[in-house]
C-alpha positions as CSV (number, residue, x, y, z in Angstrom):
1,X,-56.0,27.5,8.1
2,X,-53.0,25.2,8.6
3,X,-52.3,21.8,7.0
4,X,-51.0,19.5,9.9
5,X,-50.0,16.4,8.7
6,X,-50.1,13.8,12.0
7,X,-47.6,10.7,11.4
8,X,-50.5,9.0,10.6
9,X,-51.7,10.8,7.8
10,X,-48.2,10.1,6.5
11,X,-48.3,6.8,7.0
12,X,-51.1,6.3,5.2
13,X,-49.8,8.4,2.0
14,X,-47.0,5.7,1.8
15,X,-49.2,2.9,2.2
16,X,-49.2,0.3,-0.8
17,X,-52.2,-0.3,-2.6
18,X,-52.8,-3.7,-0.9
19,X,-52.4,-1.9,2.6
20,X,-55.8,-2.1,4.0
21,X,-56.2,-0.2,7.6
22,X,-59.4,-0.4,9.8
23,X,-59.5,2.4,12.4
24,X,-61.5,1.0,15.4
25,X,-61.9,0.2,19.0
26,X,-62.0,-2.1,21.7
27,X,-65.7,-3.4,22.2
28,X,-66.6,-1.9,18.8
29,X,-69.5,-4.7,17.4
30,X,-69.7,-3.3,13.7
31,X,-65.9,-3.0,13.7
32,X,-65.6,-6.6,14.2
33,X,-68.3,-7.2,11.7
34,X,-66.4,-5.1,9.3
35,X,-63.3,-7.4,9.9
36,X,-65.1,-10.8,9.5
37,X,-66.6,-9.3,6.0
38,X,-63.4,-8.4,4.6
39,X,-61.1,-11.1,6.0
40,X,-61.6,-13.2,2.9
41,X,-61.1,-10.8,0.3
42,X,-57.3,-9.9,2.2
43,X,-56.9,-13.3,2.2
44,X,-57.8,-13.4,-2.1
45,X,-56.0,-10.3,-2.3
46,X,-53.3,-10.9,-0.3
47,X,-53.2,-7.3,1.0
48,X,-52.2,-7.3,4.7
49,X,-54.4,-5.7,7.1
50,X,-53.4,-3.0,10.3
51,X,-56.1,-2.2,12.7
52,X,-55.3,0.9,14.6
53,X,-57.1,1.3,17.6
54,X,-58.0,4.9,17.7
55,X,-58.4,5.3,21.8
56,X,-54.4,5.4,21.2
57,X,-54.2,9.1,19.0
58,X,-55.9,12.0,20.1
59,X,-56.3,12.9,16.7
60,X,-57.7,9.9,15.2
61,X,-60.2,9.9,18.3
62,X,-60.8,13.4,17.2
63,X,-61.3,12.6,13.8
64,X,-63.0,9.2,13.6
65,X,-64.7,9.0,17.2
66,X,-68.2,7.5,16.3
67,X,-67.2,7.0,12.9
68,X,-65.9,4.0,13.3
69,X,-65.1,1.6,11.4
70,X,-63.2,3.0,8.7
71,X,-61.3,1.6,6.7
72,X,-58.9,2.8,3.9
73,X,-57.0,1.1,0.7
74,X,-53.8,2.2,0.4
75,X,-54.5,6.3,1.2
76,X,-58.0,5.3,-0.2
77,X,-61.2,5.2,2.1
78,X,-62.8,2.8,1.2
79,X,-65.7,2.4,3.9
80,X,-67.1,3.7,7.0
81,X,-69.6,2.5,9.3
82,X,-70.3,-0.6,7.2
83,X,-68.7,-3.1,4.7
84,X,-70.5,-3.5,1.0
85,X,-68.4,-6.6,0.6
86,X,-69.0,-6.4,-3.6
87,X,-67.8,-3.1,-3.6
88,X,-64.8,-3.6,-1.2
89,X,-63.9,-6.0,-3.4
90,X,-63.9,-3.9,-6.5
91,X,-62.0,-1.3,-4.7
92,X,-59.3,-3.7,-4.2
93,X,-59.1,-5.2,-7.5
94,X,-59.1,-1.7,-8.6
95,X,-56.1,-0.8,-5.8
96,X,-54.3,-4.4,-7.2
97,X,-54.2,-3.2,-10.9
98,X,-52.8,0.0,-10.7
């Protein structure tokens, strides 16, 4: 078996630990639910947020179709399907002191 590595994936290796991404969709409910949740802890955190729509890469489609959301830390993931806010949060003071 091959390793392909899309530009995504090496996007995300070089992501910094307060790079949070949320792999969604248009018209996905729990995705916006996800993004209310963590909203204030980015703000707390100051860790900048990129939403990638995943209708956009084949491979992410592929990958995450109704998996949605997910969300990584830095190369982390950190959550899928739903947000446990106390544990987010952890993550991310976890990601913020290394």
């Amino acid at each position: 078996m091959t390793s392909s590595h899309s530009p995504e994936e090496a996007r995300l290796a070089a992501c910094g630990p307060r790079d949070v991404t949320l792999y969604s969709r248009p018209g996905c409910h729990l995705c916006e639910e996800a993004k209310a949740a963590i909203a204030p802890l980015l703000r707390e955190f100051g860790a900048a947020l990129r939403e990638v729509n995943i209708e956009e890469d084949a491979t992410l489609k592929e990958r995450y179709d109704w998996d949605i959301p997910v969300i990584f830390i830095g190369a982390h993931k950190a959550a899928k399907h739903r947000v446990d806010v106390a544990e987010f949060r952890r993550q991310l003071e976890e990601a913020s002191s290394k």
